[in-house]
NUMI-317899 format. One line per 4 residues: number of its first residue (from 1); their letters; for each residue x, y negated, z negated of N, C-alpha, C. Coordinates in steps of 0.02 Angstrom, whole numbers, plus 50000, padded with zeros to 5 digits. Example, Ala and Ser with C-alpha at 12.3 -4.5 7.8 and 13.67 -1.06 7.14 Angstrom:
1	as	50660:50284:49610:50615:50225:49610:50660:50165:49610 | 50642:50112:49646:50684:50053:49643:50645:49998:49606
***
This chain:
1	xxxx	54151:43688:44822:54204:43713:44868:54257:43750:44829 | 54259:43801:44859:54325:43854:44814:54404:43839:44839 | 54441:43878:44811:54501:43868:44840:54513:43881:44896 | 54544:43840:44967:54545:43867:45038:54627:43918:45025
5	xxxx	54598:43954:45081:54643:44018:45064:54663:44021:45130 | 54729:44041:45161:54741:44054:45216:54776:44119:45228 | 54764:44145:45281:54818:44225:45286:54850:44218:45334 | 54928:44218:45342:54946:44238:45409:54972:44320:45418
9	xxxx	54961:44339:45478:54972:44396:45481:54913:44442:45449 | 54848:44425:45462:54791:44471:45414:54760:44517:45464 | 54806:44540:45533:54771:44598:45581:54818:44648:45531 | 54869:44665:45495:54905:44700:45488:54856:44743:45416
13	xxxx	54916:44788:45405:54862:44812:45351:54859:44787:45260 | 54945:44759:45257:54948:44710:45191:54903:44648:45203 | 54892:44612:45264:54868:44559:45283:54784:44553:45277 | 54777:44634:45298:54708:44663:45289:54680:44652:45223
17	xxxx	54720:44699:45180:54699:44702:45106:54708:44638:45061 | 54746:44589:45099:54753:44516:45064:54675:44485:45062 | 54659:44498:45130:54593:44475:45169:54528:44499:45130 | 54535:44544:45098:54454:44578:45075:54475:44569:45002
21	xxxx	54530:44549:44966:54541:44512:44920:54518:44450:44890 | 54524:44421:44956:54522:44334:44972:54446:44336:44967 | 54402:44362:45016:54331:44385:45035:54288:44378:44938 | 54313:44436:44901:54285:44452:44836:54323:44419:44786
25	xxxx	54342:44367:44797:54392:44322:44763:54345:44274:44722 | 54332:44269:44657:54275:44217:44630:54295:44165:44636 | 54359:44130:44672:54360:44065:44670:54386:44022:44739 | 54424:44080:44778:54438:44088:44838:54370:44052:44905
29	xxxx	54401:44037:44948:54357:44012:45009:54420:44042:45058 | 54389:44089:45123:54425:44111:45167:54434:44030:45207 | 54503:44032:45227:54526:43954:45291:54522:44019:45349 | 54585:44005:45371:54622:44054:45420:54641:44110:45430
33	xxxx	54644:44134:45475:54666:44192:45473:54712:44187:45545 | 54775:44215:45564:54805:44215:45589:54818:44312:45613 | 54853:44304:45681:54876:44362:45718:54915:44364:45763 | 54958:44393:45779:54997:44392:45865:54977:44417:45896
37	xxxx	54966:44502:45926:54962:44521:45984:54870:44522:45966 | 54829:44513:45913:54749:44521:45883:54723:44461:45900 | 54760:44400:45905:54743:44339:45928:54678:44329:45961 | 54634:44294:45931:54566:44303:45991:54536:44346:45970
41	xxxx	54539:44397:45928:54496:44450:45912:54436:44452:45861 | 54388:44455:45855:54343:44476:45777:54379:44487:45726 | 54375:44493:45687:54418:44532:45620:54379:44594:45628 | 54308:44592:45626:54281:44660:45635:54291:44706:45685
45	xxxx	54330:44682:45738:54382:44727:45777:54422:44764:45768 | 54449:44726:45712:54520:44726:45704:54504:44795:45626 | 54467:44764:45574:54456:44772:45512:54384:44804:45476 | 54344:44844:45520:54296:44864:45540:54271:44864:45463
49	xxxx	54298:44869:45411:54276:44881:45330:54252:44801:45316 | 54277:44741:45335:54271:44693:45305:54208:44668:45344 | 54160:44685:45324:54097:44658:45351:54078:44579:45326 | 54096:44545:45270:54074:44501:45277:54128:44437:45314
53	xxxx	54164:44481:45330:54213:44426:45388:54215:44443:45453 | 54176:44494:45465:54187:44529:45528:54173:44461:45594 | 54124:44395:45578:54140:44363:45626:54170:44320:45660 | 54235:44308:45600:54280:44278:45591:54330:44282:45677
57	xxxx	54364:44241:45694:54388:44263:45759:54493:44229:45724 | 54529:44302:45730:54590:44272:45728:54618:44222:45775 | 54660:44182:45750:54691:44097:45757:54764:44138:45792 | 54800:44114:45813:54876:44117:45846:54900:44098:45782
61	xxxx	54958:44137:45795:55035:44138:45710:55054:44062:45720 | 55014:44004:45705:55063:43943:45717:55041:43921:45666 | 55081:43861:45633:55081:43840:45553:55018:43787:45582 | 55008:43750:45632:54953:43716:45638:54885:43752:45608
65	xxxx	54876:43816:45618:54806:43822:45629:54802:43834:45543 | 54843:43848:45495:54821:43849:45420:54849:43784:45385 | 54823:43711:45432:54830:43647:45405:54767:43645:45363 | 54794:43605:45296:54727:43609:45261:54732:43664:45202
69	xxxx	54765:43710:45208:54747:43772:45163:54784:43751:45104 | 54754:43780:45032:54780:43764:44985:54845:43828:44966 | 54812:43890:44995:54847:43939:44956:54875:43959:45032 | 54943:43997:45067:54949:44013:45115:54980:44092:45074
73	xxxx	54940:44127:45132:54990:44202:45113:55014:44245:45170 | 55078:44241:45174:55129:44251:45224:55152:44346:45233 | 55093:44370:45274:55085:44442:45282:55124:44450:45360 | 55200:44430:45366:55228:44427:45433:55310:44496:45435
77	xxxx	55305:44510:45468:55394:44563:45495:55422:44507:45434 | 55488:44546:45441:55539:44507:45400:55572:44475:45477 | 55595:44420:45441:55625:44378:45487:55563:44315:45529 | 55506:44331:45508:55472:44297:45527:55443:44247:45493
81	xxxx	55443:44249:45422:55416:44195:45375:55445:44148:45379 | 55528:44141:45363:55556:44092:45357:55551:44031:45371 | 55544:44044:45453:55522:43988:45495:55457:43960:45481 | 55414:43991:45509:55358:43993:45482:55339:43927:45414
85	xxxx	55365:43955:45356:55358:43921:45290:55367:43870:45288 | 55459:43860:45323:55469:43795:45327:55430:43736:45355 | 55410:43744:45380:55336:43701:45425:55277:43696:45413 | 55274:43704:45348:55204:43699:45310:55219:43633:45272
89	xxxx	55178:43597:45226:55188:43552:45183:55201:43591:45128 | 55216:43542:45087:55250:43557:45014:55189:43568:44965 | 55136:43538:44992:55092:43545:44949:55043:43617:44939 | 55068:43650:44991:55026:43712:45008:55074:43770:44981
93	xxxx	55057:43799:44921:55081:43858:44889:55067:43913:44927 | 55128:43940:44929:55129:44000:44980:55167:44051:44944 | 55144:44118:44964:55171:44165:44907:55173:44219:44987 | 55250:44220:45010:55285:44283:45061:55273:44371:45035
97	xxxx	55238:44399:45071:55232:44460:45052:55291:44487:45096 | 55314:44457:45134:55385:44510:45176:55428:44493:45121 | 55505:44508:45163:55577:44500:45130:55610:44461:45138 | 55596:44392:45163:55631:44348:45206:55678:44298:45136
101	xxxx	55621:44282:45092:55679:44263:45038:55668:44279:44957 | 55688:44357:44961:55697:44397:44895:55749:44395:44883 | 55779:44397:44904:55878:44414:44875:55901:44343:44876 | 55958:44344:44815:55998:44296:44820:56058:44294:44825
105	xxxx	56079:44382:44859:56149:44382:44885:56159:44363:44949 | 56179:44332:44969:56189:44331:45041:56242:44383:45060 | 56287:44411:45032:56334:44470:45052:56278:44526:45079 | 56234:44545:45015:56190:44590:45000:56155:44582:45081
109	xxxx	56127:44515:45074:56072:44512:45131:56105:44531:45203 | 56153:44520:45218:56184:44542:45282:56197:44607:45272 | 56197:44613:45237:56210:44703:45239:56177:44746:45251 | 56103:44746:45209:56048:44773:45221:56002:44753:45281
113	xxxx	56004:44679:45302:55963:44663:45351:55970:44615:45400 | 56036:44581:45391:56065:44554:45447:56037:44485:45455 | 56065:44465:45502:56025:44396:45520:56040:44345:45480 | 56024:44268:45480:56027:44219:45430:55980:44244:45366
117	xxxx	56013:44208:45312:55976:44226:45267:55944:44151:45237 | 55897:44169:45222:55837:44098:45202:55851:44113:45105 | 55835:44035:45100:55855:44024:45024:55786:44076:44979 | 55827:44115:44917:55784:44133:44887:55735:44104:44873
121	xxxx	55698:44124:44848:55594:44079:44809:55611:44116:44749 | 55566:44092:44712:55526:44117:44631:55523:44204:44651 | 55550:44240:44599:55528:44319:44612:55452:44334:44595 | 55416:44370:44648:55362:44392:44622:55337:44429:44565
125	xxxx	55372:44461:44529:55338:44521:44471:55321:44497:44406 | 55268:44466:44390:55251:44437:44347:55266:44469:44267 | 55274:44556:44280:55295:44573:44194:55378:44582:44206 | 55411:44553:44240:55497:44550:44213:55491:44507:44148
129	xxxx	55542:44528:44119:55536:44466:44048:55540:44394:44069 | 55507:44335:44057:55524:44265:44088:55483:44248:44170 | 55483:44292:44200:55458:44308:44265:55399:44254:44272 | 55361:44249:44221:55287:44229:44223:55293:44156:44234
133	xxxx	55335:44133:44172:55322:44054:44185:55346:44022:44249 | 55400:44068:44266:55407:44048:44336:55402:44032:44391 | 55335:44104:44394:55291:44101:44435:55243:44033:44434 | 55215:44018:44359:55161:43971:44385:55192:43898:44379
137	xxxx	55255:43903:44373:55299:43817:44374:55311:43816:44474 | 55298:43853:44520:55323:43876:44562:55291:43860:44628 | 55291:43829:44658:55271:43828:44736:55278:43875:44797 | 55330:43907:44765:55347:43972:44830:55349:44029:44794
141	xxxx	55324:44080:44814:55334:44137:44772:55346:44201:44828 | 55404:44247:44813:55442:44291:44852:55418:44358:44843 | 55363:44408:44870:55321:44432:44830:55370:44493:44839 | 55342:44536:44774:55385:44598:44774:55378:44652:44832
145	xxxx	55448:44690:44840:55456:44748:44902:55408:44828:44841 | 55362:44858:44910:55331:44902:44879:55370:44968:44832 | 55417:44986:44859:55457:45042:44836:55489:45026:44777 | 55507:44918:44774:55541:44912:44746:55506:44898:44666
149	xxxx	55451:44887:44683:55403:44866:44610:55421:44932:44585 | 55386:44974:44604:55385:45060:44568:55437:45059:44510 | 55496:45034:44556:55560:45075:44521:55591:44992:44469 | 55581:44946:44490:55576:44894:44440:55553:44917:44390
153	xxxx	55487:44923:44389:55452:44928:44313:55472:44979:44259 | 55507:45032:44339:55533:45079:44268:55589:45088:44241 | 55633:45038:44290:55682:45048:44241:55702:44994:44202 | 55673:44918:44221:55702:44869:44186:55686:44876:44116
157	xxxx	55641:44893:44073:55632:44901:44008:55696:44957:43973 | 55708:45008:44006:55757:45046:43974:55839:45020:43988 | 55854:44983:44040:55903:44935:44016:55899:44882:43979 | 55843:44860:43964:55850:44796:43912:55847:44819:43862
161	xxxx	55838:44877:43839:55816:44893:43759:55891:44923:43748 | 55937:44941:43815:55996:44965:43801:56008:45026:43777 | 55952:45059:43813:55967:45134:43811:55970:45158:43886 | 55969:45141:43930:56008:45172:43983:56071:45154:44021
165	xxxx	56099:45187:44064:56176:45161:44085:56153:45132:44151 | 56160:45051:44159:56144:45036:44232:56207:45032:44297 | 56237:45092:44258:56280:45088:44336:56263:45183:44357 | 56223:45188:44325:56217:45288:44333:56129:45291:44355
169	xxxx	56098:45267:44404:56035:45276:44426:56007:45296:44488 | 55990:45333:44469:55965:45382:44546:55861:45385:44568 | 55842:45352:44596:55776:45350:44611:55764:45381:44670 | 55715:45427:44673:55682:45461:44711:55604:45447:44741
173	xxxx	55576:45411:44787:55535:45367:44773:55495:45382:44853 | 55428:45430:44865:55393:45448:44913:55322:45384:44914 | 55327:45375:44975:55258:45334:45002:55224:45351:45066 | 55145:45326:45054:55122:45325:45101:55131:45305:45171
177	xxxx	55096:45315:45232:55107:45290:45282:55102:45222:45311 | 55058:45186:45273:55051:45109:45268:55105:45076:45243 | 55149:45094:45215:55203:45055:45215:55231:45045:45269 | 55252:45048:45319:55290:45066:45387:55262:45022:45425
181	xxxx	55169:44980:45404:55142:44931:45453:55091:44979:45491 | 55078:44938:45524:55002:44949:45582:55043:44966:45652 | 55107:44947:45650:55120:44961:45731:55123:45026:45755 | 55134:45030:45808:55116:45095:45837:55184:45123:45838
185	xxxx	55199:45186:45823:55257:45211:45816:55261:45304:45815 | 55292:45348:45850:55271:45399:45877:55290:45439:45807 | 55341:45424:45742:55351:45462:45685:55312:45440:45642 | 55232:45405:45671:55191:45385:45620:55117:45436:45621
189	xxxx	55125:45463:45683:55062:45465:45729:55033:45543:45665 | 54978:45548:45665:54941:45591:45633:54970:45675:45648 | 54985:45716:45702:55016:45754:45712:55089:45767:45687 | 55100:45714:45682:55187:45705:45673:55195:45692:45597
193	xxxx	55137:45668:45564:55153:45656:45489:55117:45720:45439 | 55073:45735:45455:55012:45810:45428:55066:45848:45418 | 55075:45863:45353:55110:45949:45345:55187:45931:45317 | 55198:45859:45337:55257:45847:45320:55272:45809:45293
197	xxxx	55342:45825:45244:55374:45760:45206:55477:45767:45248 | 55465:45707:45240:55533:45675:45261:55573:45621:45230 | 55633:45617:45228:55660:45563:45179:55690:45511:45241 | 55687:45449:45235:55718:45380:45298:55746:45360:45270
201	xxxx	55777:45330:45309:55832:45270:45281:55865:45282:45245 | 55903:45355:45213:55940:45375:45158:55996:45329:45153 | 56012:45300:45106:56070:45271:45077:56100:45208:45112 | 56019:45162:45152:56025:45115:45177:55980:45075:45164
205	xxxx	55933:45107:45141:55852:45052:45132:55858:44998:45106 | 55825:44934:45135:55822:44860:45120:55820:44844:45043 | 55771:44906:45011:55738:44892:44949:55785:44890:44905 | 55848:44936:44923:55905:44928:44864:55921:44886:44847
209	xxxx	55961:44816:44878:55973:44779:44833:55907:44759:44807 | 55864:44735:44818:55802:44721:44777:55793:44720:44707 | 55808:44789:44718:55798:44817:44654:55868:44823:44600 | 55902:44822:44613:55975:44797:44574:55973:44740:44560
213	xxxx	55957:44696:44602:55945:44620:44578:55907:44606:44530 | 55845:44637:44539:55784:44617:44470:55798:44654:44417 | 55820:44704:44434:55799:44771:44343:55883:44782:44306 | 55930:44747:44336:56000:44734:44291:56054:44795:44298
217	xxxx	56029:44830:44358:56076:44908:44380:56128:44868:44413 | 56173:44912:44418:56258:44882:44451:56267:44947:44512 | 56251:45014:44482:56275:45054:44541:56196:45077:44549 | 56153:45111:44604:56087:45116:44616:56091:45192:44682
221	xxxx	56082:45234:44670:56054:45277:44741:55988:45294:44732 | 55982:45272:44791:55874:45275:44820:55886:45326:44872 | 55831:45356:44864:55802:45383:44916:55729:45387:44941 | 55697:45350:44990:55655:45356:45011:55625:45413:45047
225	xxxx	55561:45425:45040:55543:45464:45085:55459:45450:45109 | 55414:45485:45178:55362:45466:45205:55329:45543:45173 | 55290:45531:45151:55209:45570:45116:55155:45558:45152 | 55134:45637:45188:55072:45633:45224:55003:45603:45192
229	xxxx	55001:45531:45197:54923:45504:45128:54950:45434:45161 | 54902:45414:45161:54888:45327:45205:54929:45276:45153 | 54922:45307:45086:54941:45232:45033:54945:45276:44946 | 55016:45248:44959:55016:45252:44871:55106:45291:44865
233	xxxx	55122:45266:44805:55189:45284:44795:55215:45312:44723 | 55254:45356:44721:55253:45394:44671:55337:45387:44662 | 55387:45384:44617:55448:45349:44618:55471:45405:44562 | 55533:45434:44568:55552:45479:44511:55625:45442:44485
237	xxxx	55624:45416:44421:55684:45358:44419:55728:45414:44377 | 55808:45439:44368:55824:45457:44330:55891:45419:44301 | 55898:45400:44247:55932:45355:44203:55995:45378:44186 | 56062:45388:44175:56117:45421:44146:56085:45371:44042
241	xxxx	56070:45401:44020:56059:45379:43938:56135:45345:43920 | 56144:45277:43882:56188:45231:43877:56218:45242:43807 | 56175:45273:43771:56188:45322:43688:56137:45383:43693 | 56156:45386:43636:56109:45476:43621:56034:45425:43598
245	xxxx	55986:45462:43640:55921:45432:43624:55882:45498:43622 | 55815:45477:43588:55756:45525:43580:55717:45516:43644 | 55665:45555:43638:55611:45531:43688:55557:45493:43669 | 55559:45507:43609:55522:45444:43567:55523:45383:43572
249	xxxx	55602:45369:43558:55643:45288:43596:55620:45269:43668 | 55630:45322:43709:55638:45283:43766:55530:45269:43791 | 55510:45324:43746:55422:45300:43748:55410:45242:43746 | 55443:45235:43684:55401:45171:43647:55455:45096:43667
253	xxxx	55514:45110:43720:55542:45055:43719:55495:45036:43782 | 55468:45085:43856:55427:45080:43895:55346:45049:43865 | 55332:45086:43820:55254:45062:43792:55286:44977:43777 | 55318:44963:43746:55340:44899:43708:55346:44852:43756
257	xxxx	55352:44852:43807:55395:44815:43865:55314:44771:43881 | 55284:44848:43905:55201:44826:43946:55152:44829:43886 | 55149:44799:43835:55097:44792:43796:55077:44744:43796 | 54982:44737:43811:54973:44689:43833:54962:44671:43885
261	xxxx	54984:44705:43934:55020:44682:44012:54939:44713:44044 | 54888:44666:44079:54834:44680:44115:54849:44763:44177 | 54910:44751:44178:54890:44790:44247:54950:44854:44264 | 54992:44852:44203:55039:44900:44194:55045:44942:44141
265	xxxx	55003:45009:44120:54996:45065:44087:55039:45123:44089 | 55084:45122:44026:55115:45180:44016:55063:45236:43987 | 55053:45275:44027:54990:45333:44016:55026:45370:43950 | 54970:45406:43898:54966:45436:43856:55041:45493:43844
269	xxxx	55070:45514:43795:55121:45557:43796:55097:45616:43824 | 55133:45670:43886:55115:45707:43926:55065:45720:43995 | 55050:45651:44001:55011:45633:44048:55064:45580:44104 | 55061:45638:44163:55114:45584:44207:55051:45575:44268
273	xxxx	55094:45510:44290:55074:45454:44354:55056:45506:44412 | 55001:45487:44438:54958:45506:44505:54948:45466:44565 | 54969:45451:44636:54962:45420:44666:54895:45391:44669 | 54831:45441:44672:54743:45450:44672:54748:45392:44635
277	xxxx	54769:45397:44568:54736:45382:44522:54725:45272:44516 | 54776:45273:44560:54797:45191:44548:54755:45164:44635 | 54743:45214:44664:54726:45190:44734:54662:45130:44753 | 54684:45077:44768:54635:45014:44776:54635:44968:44716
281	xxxx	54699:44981:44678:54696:44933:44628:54768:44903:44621 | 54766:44848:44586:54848:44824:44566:54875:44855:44483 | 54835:44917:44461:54887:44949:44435:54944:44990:44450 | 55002:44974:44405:55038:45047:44400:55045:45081:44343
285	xxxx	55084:45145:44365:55049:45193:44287:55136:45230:44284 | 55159:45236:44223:55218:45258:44215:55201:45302:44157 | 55271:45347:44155:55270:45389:44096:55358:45390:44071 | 55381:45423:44023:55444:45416:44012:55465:45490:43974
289	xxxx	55506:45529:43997:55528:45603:43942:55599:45603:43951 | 55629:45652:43911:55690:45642:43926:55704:45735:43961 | 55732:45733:44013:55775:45788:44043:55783:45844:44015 | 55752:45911:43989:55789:45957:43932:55867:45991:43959
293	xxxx	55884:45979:44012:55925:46008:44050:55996:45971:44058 | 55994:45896:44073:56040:45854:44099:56038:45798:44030 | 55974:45784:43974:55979:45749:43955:55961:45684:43980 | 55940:45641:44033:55959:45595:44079:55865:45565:44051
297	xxxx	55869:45521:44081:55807:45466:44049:55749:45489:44115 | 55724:45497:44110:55667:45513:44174:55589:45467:44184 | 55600:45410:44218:55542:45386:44206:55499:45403:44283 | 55437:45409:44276:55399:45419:44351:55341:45356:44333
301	xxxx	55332:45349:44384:55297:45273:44416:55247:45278:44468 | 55205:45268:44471:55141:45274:44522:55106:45197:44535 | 55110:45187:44592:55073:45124:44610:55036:45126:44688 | 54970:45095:44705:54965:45100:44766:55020:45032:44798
305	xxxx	55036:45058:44881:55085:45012:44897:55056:44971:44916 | 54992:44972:44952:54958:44897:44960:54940:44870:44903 | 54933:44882:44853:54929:44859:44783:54956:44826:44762 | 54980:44864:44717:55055:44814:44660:55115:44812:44696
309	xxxx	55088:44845:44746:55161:44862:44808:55174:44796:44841 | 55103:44771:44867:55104:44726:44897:55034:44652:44895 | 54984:44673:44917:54915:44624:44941:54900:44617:44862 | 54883:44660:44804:54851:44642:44742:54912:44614:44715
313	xxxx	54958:44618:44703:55026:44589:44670:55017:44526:44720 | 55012:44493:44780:55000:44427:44792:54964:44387:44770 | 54905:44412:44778:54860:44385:44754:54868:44367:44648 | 54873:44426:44608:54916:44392:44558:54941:44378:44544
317	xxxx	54994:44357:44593:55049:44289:44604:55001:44228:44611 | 54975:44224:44660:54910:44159:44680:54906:44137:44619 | 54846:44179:44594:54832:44188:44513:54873:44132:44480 | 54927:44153:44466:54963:44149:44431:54991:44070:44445
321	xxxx	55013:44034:44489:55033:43991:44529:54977:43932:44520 | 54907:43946:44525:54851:43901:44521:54811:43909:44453 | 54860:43934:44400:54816:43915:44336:54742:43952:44331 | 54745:43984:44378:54696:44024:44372:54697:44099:44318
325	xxxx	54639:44146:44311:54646:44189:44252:54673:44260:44304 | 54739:44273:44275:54765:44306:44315:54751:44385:44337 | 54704:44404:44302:54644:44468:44327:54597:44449:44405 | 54582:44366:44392:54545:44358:44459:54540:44380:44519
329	xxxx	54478:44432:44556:54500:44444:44594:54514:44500:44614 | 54541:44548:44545:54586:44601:44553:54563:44645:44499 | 54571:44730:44518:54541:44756:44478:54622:44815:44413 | 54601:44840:44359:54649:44892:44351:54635:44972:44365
333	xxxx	54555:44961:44395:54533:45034:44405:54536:45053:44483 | 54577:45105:44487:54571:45151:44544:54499:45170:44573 | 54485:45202:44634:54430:45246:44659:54440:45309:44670 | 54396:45325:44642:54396:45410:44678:54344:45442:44669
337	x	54328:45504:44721:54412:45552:44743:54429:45506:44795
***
């Protein structure tokens, strides 16, 4: 008998990709699967790719029906886990792919998203410095926001090595349409997205504090934007430099950070990050130059968002949490074309 695995929320499309995870998982046993308005459905209804679950029939969102499960993975809206979690046993490791308890400002959290705020968990990103043991001393794990991994990875190494200024950071950071969810929504619809790029949520997005919290910035402007392509995120971080640095420095303080690191590749000098290139895997791929113009630290970041964004970064949380070998499961190679 393998590990029982449970999904809630697996009609969605993070919930999806948790699911065909779980499926090719060498140690994994699918429990549950949960849905709201999919309730009652096939998965192969729902998930037409996952053939060997296709006869699986989704369970109702209630903590009853994933009694029993060893691993629970919480693929729900924000505002919906909370509850949820609380009503599980203690003994069932659960690792939240929403936002319900990432932050540990509560100022922060009303600001960006209102509502009560539920006690932080363990941060998901297993290469922050320290991050790791955390994870697997950990029963709850708070999995990382997709936009927000990107821009984590690239900049927390160049503030710790203390060559960039973390109150001078400006990220520029385009994703696919799967971030946004499975619901039906008329600025999602295929006509409305073809041909075009658009920036949301300017100078409000949830992900900000996120990302100030984990990577050690004080002042932060994001900008998001929607890219006609189903999945994958491409992040343009630019740094104000904290002393006079080379580009050499800020290479090798990036190479130095992820050496070692299974699933985070600073690509070759002059070779920058490709959305393609990371797609269906839990890598990300960064590069680092410096500005000839402004001088300013420039790192770019590529990750798919169901990926390291989201479903493969859970799952190597799982990993990680059950002593298991934290590749399990999960690949560092992309597909293509």
């Amino acid at each position: 008998m393998g590990i029982k695995v449970a999904v809630v929320g697996a009609s969605g499309y993070a919930g999806g990709e948790v699911l065909r995870l779980v499926c090719a998982h060498p140690e994994f046993e699918v429990g549950a699967v949960t849905a709201y308005g999919n309730a009652g459905q096939r998965v192969g209804e729902v998930h037409p790719h996952l053939r060997s679950v296709a006869g699986l029939t989704f369970a109702a969102t209630e903590p009853s029906a994933v009694a029993g499960a060893d691993v629970v993975f919480l693929a729900l809206p924000h505002g919906a886990a909370a509850d949820f979690a609380a009503a599980l046993p203690q003994s069932a490791k659960i690792v939240d792919l929403g936002s319900d308890h990432r932050l540990t400002d509560v100022a922060a959290h009303a600001k960006y998203y209102g509502g009560a705020h539920a006690p932080a968990w363990t941060y998901g990103l297993p290469e922050l410095s320290g991050q790791r043991e955390l994870i697997k001393n950990s029963g709850r794990v708070a999995n990382t926001g997709c936009h927000a991994v990107a821009a984590i990875l690239g900049i927390a190494p160049i503030l710790a090595a203390g060559l960039g200024a973390p109150d001078d950071i400006v990220v520029t950071s385009v994703s696919g349409t799967s971030g946004a969810g499975r619901s039906a929504a008329v600025h999602l619809l295929g006509s409305e997205v073809m041909g075009d790029l658009s920036a949301y949520k300017v100078g409000a997005h949830r992900h900000t504090p996120e990302i100030v919290q984990a990577c050690g910035a004080t002042t932060l402007t994001f900008v998001p934007a929607l890219a006609p392509m189903p999945r994958g995120i491409l992040s343009s971080i630019a740094i104000k430099p904290a002393k006079a640095v080379t580009e050499g420095e800020v290479y090798d303080a990036l190479a130095a950070a992820y050496a070692g690191e299974p699933f985070v590749h600073v690509l070759p000098v002059g070779q920058q990050p490709h959305t393609a290139a990371t797609l269906g895997s839990n890598a990300a791929h960064l590069q680092a130059v410096l500005d000839q113009n402004s001088g300013r630290i420039i790192v770019t970041s590529a990750i798919d968002n169901l990926g390291k964004g989201a479903s493969h970064q859970a799952v190597q949380n799982a990993n990680i949490m059950l002593g298991l070998p934290e590749t399990a499961g999960l690949s560092t190679d992309g597909v293509a074309p």
